[in-house]
Residue, then its C-alpha position, 0 to 999 in steps of 0.5 A: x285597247x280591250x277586245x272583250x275577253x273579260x266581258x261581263x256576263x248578262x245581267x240577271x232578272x231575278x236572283x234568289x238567295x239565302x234560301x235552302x233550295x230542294x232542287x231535287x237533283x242529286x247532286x246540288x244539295x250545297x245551292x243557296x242561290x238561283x239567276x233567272x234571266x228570259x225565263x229560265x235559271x242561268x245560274x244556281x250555286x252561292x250568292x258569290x257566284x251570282x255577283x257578276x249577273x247582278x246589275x242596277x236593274x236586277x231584282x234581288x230577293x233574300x229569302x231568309x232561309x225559305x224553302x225551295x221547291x220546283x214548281x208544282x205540276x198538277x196530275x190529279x185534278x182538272x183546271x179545265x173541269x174547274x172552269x167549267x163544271x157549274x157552266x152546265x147540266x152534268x148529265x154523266x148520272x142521268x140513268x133513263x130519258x125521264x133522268x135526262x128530262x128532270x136534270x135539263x129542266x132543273x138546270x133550265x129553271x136554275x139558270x134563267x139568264x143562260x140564253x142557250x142551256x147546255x148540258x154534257x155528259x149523257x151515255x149512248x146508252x139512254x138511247x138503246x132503250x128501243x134499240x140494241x144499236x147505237x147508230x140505228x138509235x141515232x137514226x131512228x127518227x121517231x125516238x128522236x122526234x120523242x126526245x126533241x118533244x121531252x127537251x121542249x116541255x123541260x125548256x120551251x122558251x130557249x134553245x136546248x143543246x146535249x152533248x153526249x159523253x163521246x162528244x160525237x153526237x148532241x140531242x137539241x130541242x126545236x128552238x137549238x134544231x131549227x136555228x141550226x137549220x135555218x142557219x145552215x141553209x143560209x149558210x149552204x152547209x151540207x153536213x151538220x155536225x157537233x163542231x158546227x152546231x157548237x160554235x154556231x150556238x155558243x153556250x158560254x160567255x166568253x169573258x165571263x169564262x176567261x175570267x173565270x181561267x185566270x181565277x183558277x191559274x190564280x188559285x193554282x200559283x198560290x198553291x205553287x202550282x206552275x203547270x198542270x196534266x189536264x187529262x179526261x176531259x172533251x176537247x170541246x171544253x179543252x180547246x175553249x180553255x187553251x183560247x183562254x189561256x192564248x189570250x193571256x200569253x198574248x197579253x203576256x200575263x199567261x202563268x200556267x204550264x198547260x198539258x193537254x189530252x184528246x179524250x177517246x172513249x170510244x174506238x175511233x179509226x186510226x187515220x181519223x184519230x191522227x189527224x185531229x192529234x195533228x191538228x191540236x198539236x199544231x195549233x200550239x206549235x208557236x207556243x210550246x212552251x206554255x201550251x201542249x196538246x201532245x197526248x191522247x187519253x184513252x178511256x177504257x170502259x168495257x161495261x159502259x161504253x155500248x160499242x165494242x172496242x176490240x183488243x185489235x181496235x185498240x193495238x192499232x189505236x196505239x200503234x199509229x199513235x205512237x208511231x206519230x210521236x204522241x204520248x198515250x195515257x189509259x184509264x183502265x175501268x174494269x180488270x178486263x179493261x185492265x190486262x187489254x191496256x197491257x196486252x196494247x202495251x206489249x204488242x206496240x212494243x214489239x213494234x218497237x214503239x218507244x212513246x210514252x204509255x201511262x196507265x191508271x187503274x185501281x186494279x193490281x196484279x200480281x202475274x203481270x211480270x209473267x205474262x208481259x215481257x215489257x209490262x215495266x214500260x208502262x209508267x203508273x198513273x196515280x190518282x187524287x186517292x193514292x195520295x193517302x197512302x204516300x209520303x211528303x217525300x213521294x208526293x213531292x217527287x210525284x208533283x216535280x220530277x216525276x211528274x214532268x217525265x209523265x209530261x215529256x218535259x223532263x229537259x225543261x221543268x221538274x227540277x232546279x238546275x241550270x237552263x231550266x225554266x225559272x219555275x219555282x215555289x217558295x214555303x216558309x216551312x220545311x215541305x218535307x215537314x208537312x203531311x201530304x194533305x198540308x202541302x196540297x192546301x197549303x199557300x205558298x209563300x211566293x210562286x215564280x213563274x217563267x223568272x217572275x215572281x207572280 
């Protein structure tokens, strides 16, 4: 009689072997073969230890003494931007009203087929041309009757939709303002706000942009990019990705590890900003694995933006933040935007707030270690340019490791070892052997995504 004491391991569904695998762990310099089974690496030693998971129906690929690296996280340029930066009129350079006219009509002309035109990125400050304040700006009804006037000459014949770079305010043109009314009184709505007039309007073709999602994931996998850290863009442009990115996972064709940010350019009150965090990130609860909005981005510009954010405004800010589990990252503009990110950081840690703060700056200082006790708390957050100044060896570090401790994944993805997820890219040549702009262009030859080769 057999009771199953020697019973044989699951099968796997994928096994790698005769490759030099680069686990970046210290201690696994020997593995020349990985088991992936459901997603993650069951097993990573010789190809003798893999014997026992190998079934009449597990994919066996031998890599002829290829190159094995955990999959890339990218943390310097944006899927979401990519998407979406020829959808629109970029207005973040248009400098004074007449600016803003030229770009919309320009794009309008461009773009006859576009039945609504939109237009992002505007600063709060084209409005303080009569006004020293924003809010009075935005309520002054004969400024606004001048700029609804401007956008009907740019494009009288359909509607006109500008989002400003806070993303809490919009200009519209007649034909945007009195389809937005009429619909709302049909509707009975009693406040109009940006949400609304968004997705009552729609600007985009949604087929057209989940098309154009999975050509950028497409275009990431082939550079061995299994995930990305999605950071400064509007939550607008954001969350119509993650719809995208929803709709492959639940045709189960999602091949992307997908981090993303609420963007705050502006100070916002505590409670408020909570909530909408909350709110993201429940959204994407069921699907964690794939799809994280656990962050908020802070954008620190004292000499842009025209409202004041305070060094209090801003401790709060984290704080409450923190508090709540959420990670935090900073782009610090000016010097001055630079020492108010870590006077916050020291003053959350007194608080004993341990969450993850990540800073990105191009200013350096030399006194910090002197003037914060916890100035070594913050993580550096590099940019596309720091790259230059790098080692095969470091940007690599950057793109596995350190980079899903930026992520907070550290437990999952960053490494090959063990109960992590089956993530990995393969190159026929030595990375370490590349320059850093090479292994950035490079295409990869085979990338594994969740234990399937994609």
């Amino acid at each position: 009689m057999a009771f199953g004491f020697f019973k044989k391991a699951a099968a796997a569904d994928l096994v790698l072997y005769n490759g030099k695998f680069i686990t970046q762990e210290s201690d696994s310099d020997d593995i020349t073969a990985v088991a992936c089974a459901d997603g993650k690496i069951v097993s990573a030693g010789s190809y003798e230890d893999m014997e026992e998971l190998i079934d009449e129906e597990t994919l066996t690929v031998d890599l002829q003494g290829k190159f094995v690296l955990p999959g890339f996280v990218d943390i310097f340029s944006s899927p979401v931007t990519e998407v979406f930066k020829d959808r629109y009129a970029d207005l973040s350079r248009c400098g004074d009203l007449q600016s803003l006219y030229s770009h919309v009509k320009l794009f309008a002309d461009e773009n006859p087929d576009c039945e609504v035109i939109f237009g992002y990125g505007y600063s709060e400050k084209l409005l303080l041309e009569a006004n020293s304040d924003y809010q009075e700006a935005i309520r002054n009804e004969e400024l606004m009757r001048k700029i609804m006037k401007m956008l009907d000459e740019a494009c009288p014949d359909r509607p006109v939709i500008l989002l400003c770079e806070n993303t809490v305010s919009c200009l519209l043109n007649t034909a945007a303002s009195d389809t937005v009314k009429e619909t709302a009184e049909e509707e009975m709505v009693q406040y109009i706000t940006v949400p609304y007039i968004l997705n009552l309007m729609i600007p985009f073709d949604f087929e057209a942009l989940e098309q154009d999602v999975r050509s950028q994931i497409e275009k990431m996998n082939r550079h061995g990019f299994t995930a990305s850290l999605d950071l400064g863009v509007p939550d607008y442009f954001e969350d119509l990705y993650i719809d995208s990115l929803i709709s492959f996972y639940n045709e189960e064709v999602l091949h992307q590890r997908f981090f993303g940010s609420y963007l705050m350019n502006r100070p916002l009150m505590p409670d408020g900003l909570v909530h909408r965090l909350m709110a993201r990130k429940t959204q994407c609860n069921e699907i964690g694995d794939y799809i994280n909005a656990n962050a908020l981005y802070i954008e620190l510009n004292g000499e842009a933006c025209p409202l004041d954010f305070s060094q209090d405004a801003l401790n709060s800010i984290m704080t409450r933040v923190s508090d709540k589990g959420f990670d935090i990252f900073i782009s610090a503009a000016g010097m001055d935007d630079y020492l108010m990110a870590y006077s916050a950081v020291e003053y959350i840690r007194s608080k004993g707030c341990q969450g993850l703060v990540a800073i990105r700056s191009t200013h350096k200082s030399d006194s910090l270690a002197n003037e914060f006790v916890h100035w070594e708390s913050a993580a550096k957050l590099p940019s596309f340019s720091d790259i230059s100044s790098m080692t095969s060896e470091e940007l690599i570090d950057l793109l596995t490791a350190e980079a899903a401790a930026l992520t907070g994944t550290e437990q999952f993805i960053g490494t090959i070892r063990k109960g992590k997820f089956a993530d990995m890219a393969v190159f026929d040549r030595d990375p370490f052997k590349m320059s850093p702009e090479e292994l950035l262009c490079q295409p990869v030859s085979m990338t594994i995504f969740n234990g399937k080769i994609i």
